[in-house]
VEXDOPA-760607 format. One record per residue (C-alpha): residue in one letter; x, y, z. Coordinates in steps of 0.001 Angstrom, whole numbers, plus 524288, in hexadecimal, padded with zeros to 5 digits. Example, Ala and Ser with C-alpha at 12.3 -4.5 7.8 and 13.67 -1.06 7.14 Angstrom:
// residues 2
A8300C7EE6C81E78S835667FBDC81BE4
***
This chain:
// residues 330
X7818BCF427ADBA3X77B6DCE880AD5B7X777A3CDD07ADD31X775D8CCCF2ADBCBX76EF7CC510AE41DX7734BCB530AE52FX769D6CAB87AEADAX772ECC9FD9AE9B5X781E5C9A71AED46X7840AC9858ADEAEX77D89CA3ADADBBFX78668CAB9DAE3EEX79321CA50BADC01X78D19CAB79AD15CX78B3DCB86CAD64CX79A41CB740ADA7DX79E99CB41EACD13X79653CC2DAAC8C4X79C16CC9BCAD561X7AB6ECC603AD0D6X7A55DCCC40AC2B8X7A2A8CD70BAC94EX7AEBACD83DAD1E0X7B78ACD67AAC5B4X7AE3DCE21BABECDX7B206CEBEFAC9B1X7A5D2CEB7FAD0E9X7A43BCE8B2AE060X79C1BCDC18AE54BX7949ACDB6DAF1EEX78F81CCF27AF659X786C5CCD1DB01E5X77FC6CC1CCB0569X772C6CBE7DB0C19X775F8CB1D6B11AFX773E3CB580B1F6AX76645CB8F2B1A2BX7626CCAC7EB11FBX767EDCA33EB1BD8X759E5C9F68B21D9X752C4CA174B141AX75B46C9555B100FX759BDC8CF1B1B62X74A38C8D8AB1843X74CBDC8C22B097FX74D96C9ACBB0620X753D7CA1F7AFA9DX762E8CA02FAFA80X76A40CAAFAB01CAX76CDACB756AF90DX77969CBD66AF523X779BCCCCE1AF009X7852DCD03AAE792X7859DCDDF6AE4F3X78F4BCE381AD922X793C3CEFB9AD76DX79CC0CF3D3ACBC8X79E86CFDD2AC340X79718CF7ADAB92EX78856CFA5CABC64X782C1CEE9CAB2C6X78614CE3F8ABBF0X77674CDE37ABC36X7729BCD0C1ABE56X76DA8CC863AC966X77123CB97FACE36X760B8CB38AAD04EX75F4DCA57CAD5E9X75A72C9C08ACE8BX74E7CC94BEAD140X74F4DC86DFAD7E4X75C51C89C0ADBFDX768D1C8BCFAD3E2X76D0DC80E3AC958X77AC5C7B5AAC610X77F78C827FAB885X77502C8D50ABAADX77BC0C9842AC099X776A4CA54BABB3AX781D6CAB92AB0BEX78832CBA58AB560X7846FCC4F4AAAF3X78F1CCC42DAA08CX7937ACD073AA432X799D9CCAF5AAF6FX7A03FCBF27AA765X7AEDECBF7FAA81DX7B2C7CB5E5A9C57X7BD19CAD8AAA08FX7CBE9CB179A9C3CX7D372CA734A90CAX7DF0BC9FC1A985FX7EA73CA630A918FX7F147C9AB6A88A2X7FB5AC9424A9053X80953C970FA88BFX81012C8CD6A828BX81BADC87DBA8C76X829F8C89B9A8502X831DBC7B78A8452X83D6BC848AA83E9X8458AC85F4A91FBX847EEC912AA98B2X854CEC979EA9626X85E6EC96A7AA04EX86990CA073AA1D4X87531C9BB9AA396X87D84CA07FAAC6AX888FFCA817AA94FX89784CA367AABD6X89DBACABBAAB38FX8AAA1CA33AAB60BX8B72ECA976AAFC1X8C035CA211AA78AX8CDC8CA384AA1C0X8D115C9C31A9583X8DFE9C9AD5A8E09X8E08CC971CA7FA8X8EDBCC93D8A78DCX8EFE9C9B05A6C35X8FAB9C9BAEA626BX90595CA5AFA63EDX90965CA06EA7244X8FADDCA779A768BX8EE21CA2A8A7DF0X8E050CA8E4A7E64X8DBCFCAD04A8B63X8CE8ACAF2DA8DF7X8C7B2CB20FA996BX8B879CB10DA9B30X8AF07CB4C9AA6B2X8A205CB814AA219X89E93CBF17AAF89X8AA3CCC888AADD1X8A7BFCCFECAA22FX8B2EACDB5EAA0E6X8BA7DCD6CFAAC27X8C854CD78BAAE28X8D186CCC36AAD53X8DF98CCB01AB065X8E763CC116AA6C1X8F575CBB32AAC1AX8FDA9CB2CDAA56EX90B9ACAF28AA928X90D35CBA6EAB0BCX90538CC435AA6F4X8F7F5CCB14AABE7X8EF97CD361AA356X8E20BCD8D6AA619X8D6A1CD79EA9BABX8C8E0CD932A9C48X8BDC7CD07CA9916X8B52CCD3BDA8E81X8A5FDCD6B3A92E3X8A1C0CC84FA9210X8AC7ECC58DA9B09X8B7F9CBFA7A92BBX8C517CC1B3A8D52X8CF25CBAEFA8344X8DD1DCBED6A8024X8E9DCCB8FAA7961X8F4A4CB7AFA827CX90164CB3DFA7DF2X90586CA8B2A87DAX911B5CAAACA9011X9124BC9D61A9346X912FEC8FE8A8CA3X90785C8AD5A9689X900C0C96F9A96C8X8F781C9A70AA26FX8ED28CA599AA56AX8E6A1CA98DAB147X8DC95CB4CAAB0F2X8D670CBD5DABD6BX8C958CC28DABB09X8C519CCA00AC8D2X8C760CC055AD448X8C843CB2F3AC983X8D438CAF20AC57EX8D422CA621AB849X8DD13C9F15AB19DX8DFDDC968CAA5E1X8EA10C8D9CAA1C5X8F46BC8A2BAA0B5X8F468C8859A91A6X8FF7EC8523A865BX90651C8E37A7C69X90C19C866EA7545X91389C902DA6E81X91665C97C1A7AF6X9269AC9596A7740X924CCC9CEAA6953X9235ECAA53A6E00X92A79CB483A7616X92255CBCDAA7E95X92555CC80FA86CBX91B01CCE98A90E5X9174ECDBAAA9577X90F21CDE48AA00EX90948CE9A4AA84CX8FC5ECEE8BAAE6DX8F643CFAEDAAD07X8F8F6D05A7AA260X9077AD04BFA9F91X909B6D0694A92F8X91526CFAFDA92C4X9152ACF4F6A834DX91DCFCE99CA7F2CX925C2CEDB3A72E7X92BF1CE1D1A6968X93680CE57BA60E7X938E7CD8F2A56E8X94425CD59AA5202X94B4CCE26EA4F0DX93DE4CEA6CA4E08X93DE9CF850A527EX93197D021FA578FX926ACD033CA4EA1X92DCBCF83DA42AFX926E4CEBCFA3FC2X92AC7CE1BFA4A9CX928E5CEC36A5656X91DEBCE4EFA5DA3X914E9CE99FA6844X90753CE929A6CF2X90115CF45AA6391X90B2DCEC61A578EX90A5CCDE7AA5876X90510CDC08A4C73X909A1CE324A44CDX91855CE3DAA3ACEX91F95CD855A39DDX92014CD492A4AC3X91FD1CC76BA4D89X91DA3CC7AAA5CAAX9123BCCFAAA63F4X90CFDCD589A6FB8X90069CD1D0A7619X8FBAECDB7DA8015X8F255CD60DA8A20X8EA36CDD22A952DX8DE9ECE5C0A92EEX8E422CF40BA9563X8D840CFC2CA96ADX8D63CCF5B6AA429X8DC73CFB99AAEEEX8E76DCF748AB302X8E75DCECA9AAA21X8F2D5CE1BCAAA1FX8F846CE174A9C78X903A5CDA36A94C2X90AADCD9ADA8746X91151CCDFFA8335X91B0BCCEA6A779EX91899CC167A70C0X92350CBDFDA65DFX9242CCAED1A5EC7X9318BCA89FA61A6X93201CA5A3A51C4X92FA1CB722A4FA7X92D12CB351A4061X93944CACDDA3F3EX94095CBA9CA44B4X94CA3CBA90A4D80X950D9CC459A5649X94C5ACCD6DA63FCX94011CD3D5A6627X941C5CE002A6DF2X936D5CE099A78DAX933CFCEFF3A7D85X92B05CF363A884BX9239BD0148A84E0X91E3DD09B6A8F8DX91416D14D4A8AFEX91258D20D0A9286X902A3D1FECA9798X8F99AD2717A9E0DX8F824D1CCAAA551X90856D19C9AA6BBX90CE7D2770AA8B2X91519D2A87AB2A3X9124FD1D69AB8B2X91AB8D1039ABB86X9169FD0667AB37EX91952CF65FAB58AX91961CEA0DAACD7X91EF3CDE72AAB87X92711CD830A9FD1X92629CCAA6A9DCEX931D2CC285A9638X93462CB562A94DAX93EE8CAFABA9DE1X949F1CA719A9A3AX94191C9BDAA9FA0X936EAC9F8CA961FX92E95CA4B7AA212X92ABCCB437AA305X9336ECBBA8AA9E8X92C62CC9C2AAEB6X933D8CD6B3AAF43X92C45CE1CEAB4C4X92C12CF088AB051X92C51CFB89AB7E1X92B00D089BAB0C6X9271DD1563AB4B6X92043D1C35AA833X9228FD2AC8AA560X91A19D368FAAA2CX90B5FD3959AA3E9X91140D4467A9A97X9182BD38D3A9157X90C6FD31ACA8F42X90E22D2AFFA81E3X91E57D26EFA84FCX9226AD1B00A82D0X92C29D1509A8C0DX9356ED08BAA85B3X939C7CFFC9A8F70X94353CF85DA8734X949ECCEDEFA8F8EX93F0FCE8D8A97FDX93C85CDDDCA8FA2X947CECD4F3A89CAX946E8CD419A7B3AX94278CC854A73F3X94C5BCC0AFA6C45X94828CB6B9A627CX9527FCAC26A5E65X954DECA2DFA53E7X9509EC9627A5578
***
C-alpha cells in the first residue's frame, strides 16, 4: 500500500487525476480525509487540511508523493504525475468521406394480374397472362365457350396462340378468386378459315382426326395433333390445356383456310378415343364444337363409356360425331 498526502484543493485534483491512473491499472484507491482535523488549524492560519490517498495494485513501483509548494500554490504550476502514469491521448479516427450517391430504394413489386390479347395472322391472337406474385399458378382460359387450364411459368406468366373463334374475339382468365379479362379484339381474317373444336377435362384420351380431301390413315393429308406439319396438309390442329395438371381443361381445334391451296372437296373430321390408364373402364365426356348455319358454335356433347383396364392401348373411332368439312368453289 503506498500512500500520498495533499495539502491543497488543487492539489487534491491532482491526486484524483493519479488515483483514476491507478483505478484504470487494476489497483484499489482509498481516500480519507482530515478535514474534520484541520478545520481550527485554518481558522488560525494553519497548514491546509490533509488528504491520504492510499494505492494498492498489483504493480508494486507505484512511488511518488504530491508536496506543497511554498507561499502557496501558483497558476500553471501544478506538480506533473510520474510518466508512468501518463495515458497519451487516443487520434480521433478520420471522419469518412459522406457518398453524394442516394440510397437505393426497392421498389415494390407488382402484384396485380393482367390479361393481354394480341391479333395475329392466320385468324389467331396472343394471350398472355402476367402476375408476378403467382409464380406456377394455375389459370383457367375461356373463349367462346372453350376453357383450358395452363400453368404459369415460375416468374408468374404465360403466352399462347389461340386460334380465334370469333370475328371480335374476347378472353377472360380466372386465376384463384380473380377473374380477368381482355378484349374484345378484331380478326380480320376470322371468315377465311374453318374450325372445328374438341373439348374435355381430365385424362380422356379424345384426339381430333382430319382426313383432307380424299386422304386416308397414315397418307399425306391425314392431319392431327402429333401430324400437323407434316406431308402435304393444308389445315391443322392446335391443342391447348396443360395436361400434366390434374384434371386439367383441354381442347383441340381443327383450323383449315377457306382457300385449302386452291383444293376443292370434304375433309373428313374423326374423333379418336385411346384406351388409358387413366380412361379404362370409365365414362368419359367432351364436347364438340361446329359452326352453326348462323356462323355461331353450335356444341354437341359426348358421352362414352371406354373399355375395361385389360385393352389399354385400343383405340376407339367415333366416326359421325363431327360433320365433315366441305370446301366449295368460289
Amino acid at each position: 500500500m503506498q500512500k500520498l498526502t495533499i495539502f491543497s484543493p488543487r492539489t487534491a485534483a491532482v491526486a484524483a487525476v493519479v488515483a483514476l491512473g491507478v483505478l484504470a491499472a487494476g489497483g484499489t484507491v482509498a481516500l480519507r480525509s482530515h478535514l474534520g482535523e484541520a478545520a481550527s488549524g485554518l481558522a488560525h492560519g494553519a497548514a491546509r487540511p490533509a488528504t491520504e490517498i492510499a494505492t494498492r495494485g498489483e504493480s508494486a513501483a507505484l512511488r511518488f508523493s504530491v508536496a506543497p509548494l511554498a507561499g502557496g500554490m501558483r497558476a500553471g504550476a501544478l506538480p506533473h504525475p510520474p510518466a508512468e502514469m501518463l495515458v497519451p491521448a487516443l487520434a480521433a479516427p478520420p471522419l469518412r468521406a459522406l457518398s453524394a450517391r442516394p440510397a437505393r430504394m426497392e421498389a415494390a413489386t407488382d402484384c396485380r394480374a393482367h390479361l393481354a390479347l394480341e391479333a395475329l395472322a392466320g385468324a389467331r391472337m396472343a394471350v398472355t397472362v402476367t402476375a408476378p406474385c403467382n409464380g406456377k399458378a394455375r389459370i383457367e382460359v375461356m373463349h367462346e365457350g372453350i376453357t383450358f387450364t395452363q400453368e404459369l411459368s415460375a416468374a408468374g406468366d404465360w403466352t399462347g396462340i389461340v386460334p380465334a373463334l370469333s370475328p371480335r374475339a374476347s378472353v377472360t382468365a380466372r386465376l384463384g378468386e380473380q377473374a380477368l379479362s381482355a378484349g374484345p379484339i378484331t380478326i380480320l381474317d376470322h371468315a377465311d378459315y374453318e374450325r372445328v373444336v374438341l373439348a374435355w377435362d381430365g385424362q380422356t384420351g379424345l384426339q381430333i382426326h382430319a382426313l383432307e380431301f380424299g386422304a386416308g390413315y397414315g397418307t399425306a393429308g391425314h392431319v392431327s395433333a402429333a401430324s400437323s406439319d407434316e406431308g402435304a396438309a393444308s389445315g391443322s390442329v392446335f391443342r391447348l390445356g396443360a395436361s400434366h395438371l390434374a384434371n386439367a381443361a383441354q381442347a383441340e381445334i381443327y383450323s383449315l383456310p377457306k382457300d385449302a391451296a386452291a383444293r376443292r372437296g370434304t375433309v373428313r373430321l374423326v374423333v379418336e378415343a385411346e384406351v388409358t390408364p387413366y380412361s379404362c373402364g370409365r365414362m368419359v365426356h367432351g364436347t364438340a364444337f361446329q359452326p352453326a348455319p348462323d356462323g355461331t358454335l353450335g356444341a354437341t356433347e359426348l358421352r362414352l363409356h371406354m373399355p375395361e383396364c385389360n385393352e389399354v392401348g385400343d383405340i376407339l373411332i367415333l366416326k359421325n360425331l363431327l360433320r365433315d368439312v366441305k370446301i366449295a368453289a368460289n
